[in-house]
N, C-alpha and C positions, 0 to 999 in steps of 0.2 A: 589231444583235442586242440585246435588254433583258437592261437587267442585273436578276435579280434579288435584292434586298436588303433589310437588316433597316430597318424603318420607326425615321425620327424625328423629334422634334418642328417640325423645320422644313420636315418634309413636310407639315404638317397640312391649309395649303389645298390643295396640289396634292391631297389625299386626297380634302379634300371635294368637290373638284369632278369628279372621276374617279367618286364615288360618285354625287353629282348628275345627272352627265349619262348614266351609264351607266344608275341606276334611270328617268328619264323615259319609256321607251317598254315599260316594266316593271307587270306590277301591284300593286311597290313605287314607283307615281311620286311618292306625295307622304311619303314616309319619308325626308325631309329632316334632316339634320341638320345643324346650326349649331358642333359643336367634335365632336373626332374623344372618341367613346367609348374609355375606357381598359380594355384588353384584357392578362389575366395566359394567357400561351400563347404566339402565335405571331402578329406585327405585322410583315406584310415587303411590299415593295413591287416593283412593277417599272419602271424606269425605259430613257427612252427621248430620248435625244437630251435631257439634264439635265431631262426633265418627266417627271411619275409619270404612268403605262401604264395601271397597274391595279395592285390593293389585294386582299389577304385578310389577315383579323384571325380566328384561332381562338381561343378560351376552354376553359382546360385545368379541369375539374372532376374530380376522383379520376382513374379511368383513361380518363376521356370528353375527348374535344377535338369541338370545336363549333364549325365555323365561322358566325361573327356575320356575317361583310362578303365577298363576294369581286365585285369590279365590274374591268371592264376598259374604260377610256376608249371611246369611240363611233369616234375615229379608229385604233385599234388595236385593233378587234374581231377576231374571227377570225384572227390571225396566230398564235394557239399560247399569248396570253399567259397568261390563264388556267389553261392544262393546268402552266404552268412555275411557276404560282403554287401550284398546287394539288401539285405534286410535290414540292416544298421546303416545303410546308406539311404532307406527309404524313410527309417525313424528319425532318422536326423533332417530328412529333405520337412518332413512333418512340425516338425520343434521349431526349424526355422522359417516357416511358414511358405512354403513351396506348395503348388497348386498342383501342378505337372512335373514327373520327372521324366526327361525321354533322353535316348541316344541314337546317333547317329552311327551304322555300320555297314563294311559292306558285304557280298553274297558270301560268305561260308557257311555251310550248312549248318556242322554245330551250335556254333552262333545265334542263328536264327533260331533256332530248336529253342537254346537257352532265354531267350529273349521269350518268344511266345512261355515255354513254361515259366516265368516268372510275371507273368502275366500282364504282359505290357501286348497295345493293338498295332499295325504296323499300319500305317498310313502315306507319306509322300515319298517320292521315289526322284532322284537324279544320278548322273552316270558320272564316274570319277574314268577316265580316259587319259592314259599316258601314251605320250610320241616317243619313241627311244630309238636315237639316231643307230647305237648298238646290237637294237633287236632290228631295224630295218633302216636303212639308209634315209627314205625318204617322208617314215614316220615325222619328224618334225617340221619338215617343208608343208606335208600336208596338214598340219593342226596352226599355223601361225604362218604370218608373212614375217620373212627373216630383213632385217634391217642391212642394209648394206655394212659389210666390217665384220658381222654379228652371225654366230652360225648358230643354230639353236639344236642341241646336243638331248636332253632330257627336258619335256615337260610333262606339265599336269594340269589337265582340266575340267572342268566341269561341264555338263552337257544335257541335254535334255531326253527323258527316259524314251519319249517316240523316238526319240533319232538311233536309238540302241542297233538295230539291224544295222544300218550303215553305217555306225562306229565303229562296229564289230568285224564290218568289211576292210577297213580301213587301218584298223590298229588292232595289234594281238590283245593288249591289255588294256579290257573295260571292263569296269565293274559297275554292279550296280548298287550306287548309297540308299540304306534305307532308312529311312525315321521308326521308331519305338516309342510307344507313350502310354501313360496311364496317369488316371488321375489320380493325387492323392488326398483329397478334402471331400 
């Protein structure tokens, strides 16, 4: 049974690597992170046989909680751990007097799945669009005017969901962010 509990600093790699491996077949795979982002809310883990499970880190803003992170290792997918992450992360959003908790993700289908069964409503939508000089020469010329000196190699932008179709003409990799919410009061 995972115990779930409060994150700390000598969780840090077991975090990053729970996050790691969990974003790779994600289309957050290269949202890499090198040290665990410091989060004012709710940092709790779930542990499994003394190895971290799976991870959610909220950010309490006024009455808004925000889930930043929530990853569940690749060998403990599907066993619940998530839902037990997400239910401790909502009692706690309650305690500390959070009105709203919602996240921000983009299209993967499980994802979305997980999000509505946990019964959060999906509401605003913008497009996360990268130029990748790599995937196509002229991907970054066409997302930004390049500075003389300045060649602009990998970007990311943000963009508006009408304009989706000719993003999409335009760049291989567009996604679409979506907002998740519920109220909790």
């Amino acid at each position: 049974m995972p115990l779930v509990r409060a994150y700390t600093a000598a969780d840090e790699q077991g975090w990053l690597h729970c996050r790691v491996l969990s974003f790779l077949p994600t289309a957050y795979f290269d949202d890499v992170s090198t040290k665990k982002p410091t989060v004012e809310g709710v940092e709790i883990v779930a542990e499994v046989d003394g190895r971290i499970a799976g991870i959610l880190d909220a950010s309490l803003d006024g009455d808004l909680m925000t889930i930043d992170t929530v990853a569940v290792h690749p060998d403990h997918q599907c066993k619940g751990i998530g839902t037990m992450l997400f239910q401790e992360t909502r009692r706690q959003a309650k305690a500390l007097g959070a009105a709203t908790l919602d996240a921000w993700t983009r299209d993967d289908a499980a994802t979305l799945r997980w999000y509505h069964a946990m019964g959060f409503a999906e509401s605003d939508h913008y497009l996360h669009v990268y130029a990748d000089y790599y995937v196509d020469r002229e991907e970054p010329s066409r997302a930004v005017q390049p500075r003389p000196g300045l060649d602009p190699i990998k970007i990311f932008l943000h963009g508006k969901v009408e304009d989706e179709e000719e993003m999409r003409r335009q760049f291989r990799r567009v996604h679409v962010c979506r907002r998740f919410s519920m109220a909790l009061q």
